[in-house]
PDB file with one MODEL, atoms N, CA, C and O in Angstrom:
MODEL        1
ATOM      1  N   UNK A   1      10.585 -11.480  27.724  1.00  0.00           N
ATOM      2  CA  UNK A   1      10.219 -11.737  26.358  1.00  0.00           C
ATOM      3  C   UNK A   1      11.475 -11.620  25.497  1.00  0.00           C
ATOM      4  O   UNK A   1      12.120 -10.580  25.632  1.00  0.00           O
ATOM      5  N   UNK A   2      11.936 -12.583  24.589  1.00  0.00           N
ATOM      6  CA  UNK A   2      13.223 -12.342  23.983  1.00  0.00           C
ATOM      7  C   UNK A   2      12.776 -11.636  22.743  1.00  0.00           C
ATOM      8  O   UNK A   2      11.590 -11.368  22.551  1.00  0.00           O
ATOM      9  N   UNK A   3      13.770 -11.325  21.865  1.00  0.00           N
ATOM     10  CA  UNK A   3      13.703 -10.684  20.728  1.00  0.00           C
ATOM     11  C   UNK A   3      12.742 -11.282  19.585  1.00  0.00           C
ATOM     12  O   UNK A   3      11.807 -10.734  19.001  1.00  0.00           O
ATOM     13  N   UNK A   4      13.253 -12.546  19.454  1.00  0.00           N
ATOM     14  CA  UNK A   4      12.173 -13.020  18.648  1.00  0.00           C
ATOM     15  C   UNK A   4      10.809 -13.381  18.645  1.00  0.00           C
ATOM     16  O   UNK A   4      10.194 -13.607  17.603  1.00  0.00           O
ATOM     17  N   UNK A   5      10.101 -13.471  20.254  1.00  0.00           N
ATOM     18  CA  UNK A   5       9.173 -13.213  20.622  1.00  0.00           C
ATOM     19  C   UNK A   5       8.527 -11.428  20.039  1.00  0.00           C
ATOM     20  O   UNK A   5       7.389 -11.185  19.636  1.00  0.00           O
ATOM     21  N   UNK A   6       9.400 -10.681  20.149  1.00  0.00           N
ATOM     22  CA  UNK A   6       8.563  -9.202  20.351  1.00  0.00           C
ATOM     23  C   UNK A   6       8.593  -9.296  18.544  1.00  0.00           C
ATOM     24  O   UNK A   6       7.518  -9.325  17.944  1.00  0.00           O
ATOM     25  N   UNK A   7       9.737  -9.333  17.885  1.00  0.00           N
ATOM     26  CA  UNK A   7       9.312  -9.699  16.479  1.00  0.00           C
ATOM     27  C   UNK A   7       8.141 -10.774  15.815  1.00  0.00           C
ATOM     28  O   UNK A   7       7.579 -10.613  14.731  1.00  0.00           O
ATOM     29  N   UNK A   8       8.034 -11.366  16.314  1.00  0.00           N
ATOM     30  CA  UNK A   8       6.610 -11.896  15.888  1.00  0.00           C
ATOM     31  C   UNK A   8       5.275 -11.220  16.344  1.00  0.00           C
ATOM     32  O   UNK A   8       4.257 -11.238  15.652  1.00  0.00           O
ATOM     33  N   UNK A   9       5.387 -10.501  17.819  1.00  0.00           N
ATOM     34  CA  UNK A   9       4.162 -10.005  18.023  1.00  0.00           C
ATOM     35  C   UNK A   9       4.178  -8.811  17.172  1.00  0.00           C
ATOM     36  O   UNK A   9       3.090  -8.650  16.617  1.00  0.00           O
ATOM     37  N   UNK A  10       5.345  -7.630  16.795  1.00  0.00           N
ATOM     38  CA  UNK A  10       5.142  -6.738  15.757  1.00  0.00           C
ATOM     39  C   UNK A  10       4.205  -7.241  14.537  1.00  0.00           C
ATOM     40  O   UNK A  10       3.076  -6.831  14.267  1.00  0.00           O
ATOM     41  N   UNK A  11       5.094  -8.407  13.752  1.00  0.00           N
ATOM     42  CA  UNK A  11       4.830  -9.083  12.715  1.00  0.00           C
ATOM     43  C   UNK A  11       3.163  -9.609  12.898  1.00  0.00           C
ATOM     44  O   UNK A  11       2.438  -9.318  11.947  1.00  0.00           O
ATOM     45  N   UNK A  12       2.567 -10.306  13.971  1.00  0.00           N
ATOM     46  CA  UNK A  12       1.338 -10.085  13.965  1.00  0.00           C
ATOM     47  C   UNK A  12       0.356  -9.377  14.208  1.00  0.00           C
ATOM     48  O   UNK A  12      -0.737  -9.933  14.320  1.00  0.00           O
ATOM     49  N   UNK A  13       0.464  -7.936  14.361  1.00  0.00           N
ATOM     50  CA  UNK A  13       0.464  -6.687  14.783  1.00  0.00           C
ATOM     51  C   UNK A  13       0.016  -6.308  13.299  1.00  0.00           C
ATOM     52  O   UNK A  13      -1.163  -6.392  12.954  1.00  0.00           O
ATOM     53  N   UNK A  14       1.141  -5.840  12.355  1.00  0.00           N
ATOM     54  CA  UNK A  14       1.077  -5.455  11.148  1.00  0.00           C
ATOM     55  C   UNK A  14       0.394  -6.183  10.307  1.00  0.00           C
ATOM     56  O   UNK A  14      -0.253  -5.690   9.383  1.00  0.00           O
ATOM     57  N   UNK A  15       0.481  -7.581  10.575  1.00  0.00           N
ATOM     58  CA  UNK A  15      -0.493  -8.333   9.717  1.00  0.00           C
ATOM     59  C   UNK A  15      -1.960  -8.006   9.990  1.00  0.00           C
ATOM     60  O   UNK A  15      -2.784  -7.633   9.155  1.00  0.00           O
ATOM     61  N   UNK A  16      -2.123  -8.177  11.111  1.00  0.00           N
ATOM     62  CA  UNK A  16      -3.923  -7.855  11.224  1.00  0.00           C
ATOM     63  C   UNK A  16      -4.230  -6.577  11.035  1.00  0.00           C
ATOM     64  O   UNK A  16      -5.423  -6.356  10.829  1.00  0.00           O
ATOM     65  N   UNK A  17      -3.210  -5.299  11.048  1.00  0.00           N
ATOM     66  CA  UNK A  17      -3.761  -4.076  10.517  1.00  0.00           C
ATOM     67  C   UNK A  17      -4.246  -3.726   8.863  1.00  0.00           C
ATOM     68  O   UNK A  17      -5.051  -2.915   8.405  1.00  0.00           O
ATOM     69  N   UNK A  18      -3.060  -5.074   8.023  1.00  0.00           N
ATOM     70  CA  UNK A  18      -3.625  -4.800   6.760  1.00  0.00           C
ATOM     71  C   UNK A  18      -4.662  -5.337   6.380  1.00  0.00           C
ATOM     72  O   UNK A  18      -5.334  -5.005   5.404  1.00  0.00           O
ATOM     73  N   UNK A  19      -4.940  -6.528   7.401  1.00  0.00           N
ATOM     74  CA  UNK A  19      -6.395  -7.185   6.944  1.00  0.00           C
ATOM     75  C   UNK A  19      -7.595  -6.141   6.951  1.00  0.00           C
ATOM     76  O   UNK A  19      -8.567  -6.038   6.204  1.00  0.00           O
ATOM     77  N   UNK A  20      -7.116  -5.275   8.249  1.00  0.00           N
ATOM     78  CA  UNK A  20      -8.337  -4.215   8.784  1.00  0.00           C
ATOM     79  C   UNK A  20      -8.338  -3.191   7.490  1.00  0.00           C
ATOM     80  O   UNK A  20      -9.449  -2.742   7.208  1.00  0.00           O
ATOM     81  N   UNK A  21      -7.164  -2.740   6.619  1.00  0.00           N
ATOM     82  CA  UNK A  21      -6.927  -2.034   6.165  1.00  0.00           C
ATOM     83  C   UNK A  21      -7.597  -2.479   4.394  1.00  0.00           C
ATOM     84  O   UNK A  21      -7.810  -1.749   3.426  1.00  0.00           O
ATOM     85  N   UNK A  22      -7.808  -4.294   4.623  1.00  0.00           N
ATOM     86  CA  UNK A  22      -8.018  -4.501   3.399  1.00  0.00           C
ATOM     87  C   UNK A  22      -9.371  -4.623   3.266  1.00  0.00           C
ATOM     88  O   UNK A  22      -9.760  -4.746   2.105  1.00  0.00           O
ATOM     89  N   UNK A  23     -10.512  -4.622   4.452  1.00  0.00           N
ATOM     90  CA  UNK A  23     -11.691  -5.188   4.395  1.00  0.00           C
ATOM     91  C   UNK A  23     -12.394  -3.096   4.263  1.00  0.00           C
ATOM     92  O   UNK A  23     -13.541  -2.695   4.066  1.00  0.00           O
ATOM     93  N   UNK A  24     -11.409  -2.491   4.426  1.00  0.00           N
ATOM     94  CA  UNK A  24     -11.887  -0.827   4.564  1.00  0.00           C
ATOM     95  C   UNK A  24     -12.734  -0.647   3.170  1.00  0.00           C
ATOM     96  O   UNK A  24     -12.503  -1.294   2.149  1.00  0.00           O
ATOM     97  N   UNK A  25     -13.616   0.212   3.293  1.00  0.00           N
ATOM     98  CA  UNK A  25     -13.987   0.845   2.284  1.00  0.00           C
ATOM     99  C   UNK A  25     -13.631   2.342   1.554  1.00  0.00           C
ATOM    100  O   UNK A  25     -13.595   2.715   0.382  1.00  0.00           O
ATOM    101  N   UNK A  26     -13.340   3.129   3.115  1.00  0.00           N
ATOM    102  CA  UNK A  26     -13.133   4.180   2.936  1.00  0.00           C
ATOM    103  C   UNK A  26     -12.062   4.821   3.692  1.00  0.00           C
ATOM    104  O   UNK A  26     -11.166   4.188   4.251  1.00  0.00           O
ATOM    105  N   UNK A  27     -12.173   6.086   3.696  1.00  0.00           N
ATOM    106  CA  UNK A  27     -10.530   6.498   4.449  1.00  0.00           C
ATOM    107  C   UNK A  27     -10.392   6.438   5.701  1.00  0.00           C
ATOM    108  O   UNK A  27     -11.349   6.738   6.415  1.00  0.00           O
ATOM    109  N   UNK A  28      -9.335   6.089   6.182  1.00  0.00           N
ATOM    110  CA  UNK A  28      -9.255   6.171   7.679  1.00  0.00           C
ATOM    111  C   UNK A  28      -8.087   6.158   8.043  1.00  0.00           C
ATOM    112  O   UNK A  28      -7.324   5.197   7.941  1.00  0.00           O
ATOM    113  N   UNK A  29      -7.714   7.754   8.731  1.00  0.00           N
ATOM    114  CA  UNK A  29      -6.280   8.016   8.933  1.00  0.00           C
ATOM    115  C   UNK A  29      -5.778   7.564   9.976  1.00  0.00           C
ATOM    116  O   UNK A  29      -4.551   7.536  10.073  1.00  0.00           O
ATOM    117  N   UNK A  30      -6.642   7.072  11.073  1.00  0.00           N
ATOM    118  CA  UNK A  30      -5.949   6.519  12.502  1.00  0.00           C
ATOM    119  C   UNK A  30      -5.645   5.054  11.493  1.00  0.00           C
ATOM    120  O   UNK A  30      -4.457   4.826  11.720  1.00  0.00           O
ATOM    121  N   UNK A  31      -5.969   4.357  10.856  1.00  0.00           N
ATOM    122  CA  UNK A  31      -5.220   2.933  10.459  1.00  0.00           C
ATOM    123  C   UNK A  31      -4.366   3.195   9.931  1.00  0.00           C
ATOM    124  O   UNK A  31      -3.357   2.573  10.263  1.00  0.00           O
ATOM    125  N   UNK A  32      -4.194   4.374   8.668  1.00  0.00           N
ATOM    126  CA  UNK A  32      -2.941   4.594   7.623  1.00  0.00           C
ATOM    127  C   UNK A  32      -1.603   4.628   9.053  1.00  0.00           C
ATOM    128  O   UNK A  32      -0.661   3.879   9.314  1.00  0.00           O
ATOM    129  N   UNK A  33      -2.147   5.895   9.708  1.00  0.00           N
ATOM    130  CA  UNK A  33      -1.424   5.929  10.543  1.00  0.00           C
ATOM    131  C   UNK A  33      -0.502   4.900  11.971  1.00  0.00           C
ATOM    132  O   UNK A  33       0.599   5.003  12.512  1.00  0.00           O
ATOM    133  N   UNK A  34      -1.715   3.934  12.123  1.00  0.00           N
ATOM    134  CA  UNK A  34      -0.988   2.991  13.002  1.00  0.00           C
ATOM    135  C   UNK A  34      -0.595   1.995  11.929  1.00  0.00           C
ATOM    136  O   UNK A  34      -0.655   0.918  12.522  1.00  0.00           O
ATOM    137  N   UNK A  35      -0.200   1.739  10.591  1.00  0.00           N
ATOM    138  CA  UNK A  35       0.203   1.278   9.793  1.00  0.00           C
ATOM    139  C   UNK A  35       1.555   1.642  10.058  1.00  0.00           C
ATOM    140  O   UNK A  35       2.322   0.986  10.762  1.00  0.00           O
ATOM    141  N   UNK A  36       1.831   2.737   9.459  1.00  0.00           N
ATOM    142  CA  UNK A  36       3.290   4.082   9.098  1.00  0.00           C
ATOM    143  C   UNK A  36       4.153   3.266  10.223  1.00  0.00           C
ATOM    144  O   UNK A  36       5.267   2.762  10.079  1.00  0.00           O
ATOM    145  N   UNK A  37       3.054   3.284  11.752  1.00  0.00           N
ATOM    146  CA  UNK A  37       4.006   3.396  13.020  1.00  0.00           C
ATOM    147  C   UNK A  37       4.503   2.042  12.786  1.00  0.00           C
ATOM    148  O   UNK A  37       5.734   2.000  12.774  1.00  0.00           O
ATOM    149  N   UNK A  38       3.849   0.788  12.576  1.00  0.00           N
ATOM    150  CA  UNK A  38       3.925  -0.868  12.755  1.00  0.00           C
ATOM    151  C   UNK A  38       5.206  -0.947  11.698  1.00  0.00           C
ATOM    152  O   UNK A  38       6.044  -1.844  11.793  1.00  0.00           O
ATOM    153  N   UNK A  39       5.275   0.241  10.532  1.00  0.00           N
ATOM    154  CA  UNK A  39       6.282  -0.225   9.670  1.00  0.00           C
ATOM    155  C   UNK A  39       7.361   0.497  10.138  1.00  0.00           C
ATOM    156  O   UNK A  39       8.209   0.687   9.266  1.00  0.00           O
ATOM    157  N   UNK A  40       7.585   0.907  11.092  1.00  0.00           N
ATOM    158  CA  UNK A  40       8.319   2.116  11.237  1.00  0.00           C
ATOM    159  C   UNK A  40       9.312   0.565  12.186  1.00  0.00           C
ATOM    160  O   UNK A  40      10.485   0.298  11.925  1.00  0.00           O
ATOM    161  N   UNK A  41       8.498  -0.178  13.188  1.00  0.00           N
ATOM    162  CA  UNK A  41       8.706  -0.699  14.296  1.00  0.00           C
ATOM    163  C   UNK A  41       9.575  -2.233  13.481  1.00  0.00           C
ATOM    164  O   UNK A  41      10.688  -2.690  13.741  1.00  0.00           O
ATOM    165  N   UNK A  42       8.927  -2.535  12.839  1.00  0.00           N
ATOM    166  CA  UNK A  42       9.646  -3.886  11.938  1.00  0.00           C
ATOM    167  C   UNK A  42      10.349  -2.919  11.474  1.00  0.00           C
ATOM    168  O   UNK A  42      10.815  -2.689  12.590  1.00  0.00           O
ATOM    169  N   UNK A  43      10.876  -2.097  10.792  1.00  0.00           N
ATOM    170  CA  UNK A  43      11.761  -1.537   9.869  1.00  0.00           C
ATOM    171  C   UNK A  43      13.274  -1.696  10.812  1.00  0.00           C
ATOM    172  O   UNK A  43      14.262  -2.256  10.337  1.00  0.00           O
ATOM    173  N   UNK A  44      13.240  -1.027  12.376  1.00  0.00           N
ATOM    174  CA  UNK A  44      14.073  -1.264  13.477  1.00  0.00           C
ATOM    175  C   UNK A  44      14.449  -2.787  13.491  1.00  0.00           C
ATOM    176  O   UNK A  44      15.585  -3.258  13.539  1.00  0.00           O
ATOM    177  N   UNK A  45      13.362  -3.394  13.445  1.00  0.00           N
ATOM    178  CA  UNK A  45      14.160  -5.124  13.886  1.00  0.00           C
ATOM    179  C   UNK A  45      14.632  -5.376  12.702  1.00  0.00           C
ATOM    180  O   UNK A  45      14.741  -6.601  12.761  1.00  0.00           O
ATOM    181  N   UNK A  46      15.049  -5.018  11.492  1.00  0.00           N
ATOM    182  CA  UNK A  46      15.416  -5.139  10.465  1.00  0.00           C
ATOM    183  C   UNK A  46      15.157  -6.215   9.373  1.00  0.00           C
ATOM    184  O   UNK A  46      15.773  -6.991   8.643  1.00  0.00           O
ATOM    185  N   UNK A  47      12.953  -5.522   9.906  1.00  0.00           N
ATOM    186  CA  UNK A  47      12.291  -6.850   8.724  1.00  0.00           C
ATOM    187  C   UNK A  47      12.021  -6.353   7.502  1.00  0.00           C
ATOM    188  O   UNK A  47      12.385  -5.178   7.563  1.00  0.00           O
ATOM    189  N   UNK A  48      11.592  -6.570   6.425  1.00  0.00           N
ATOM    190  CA  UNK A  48      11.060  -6.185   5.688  1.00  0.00           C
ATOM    191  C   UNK A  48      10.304  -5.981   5.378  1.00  0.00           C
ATOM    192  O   UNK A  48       9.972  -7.068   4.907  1.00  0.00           O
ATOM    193  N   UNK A  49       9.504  -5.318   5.178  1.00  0.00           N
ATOM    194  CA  UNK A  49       7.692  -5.661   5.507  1.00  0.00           C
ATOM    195  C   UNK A  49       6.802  -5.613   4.260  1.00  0.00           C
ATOM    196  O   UNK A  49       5.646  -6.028   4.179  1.00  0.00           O
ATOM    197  N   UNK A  50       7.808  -4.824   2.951  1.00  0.00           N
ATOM    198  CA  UNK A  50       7.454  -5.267   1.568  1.00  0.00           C
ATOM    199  C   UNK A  50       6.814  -6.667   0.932  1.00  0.00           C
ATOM    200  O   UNK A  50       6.094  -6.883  -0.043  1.00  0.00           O
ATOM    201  N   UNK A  51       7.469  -7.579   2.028  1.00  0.00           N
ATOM    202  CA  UNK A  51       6.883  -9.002   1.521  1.00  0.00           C
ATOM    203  C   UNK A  51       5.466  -9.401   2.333  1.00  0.00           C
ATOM    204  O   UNK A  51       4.813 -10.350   1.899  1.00  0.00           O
ATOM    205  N   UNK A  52       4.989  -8.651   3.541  1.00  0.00           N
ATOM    206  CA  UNK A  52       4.151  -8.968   4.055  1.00  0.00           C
ATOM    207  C   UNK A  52       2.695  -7.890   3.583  1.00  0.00           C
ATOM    208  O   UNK A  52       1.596  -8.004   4.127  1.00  0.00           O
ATOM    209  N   UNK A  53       2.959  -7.030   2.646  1.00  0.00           N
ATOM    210  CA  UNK A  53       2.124  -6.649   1.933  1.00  0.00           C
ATOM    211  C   UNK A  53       1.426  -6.735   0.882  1.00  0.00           C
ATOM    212  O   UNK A  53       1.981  -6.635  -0.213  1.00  0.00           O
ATOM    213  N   UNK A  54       0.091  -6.934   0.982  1.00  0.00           N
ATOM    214  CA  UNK A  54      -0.970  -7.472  -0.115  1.00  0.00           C
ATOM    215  C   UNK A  54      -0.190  -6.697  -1.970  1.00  0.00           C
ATOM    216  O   UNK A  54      -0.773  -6.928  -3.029  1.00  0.00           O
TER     217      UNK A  54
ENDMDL
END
């Protein structure tokens, strides 16, 4: 898998967590949390992820 392969699967990774994160009603720390990690992981490939947030 090359680099830009694993950067897009991050990138679609983080995207479908905020959808999960946007359809929420209420709290839920395992998503905040596998959020933190997904931004933690693009932050390394040196994306930005400010722009991929609602």
């Amino acid at each position: 898998m090359t680099l830009e392969e694993q950067k897009q699967i991050a990138i679609d990774y983080y995207v479908n967590l905020m959808r999960i994160k946007a359809s929420e009603t209420g709290e839920n720390k395992e998503l905040d949390y596998q959020i933190r990690v997904a931004r933690v992981k693009l932050s390394t490939f040196g994306l930005d992820v400010s722009e991929l947030e609602p």
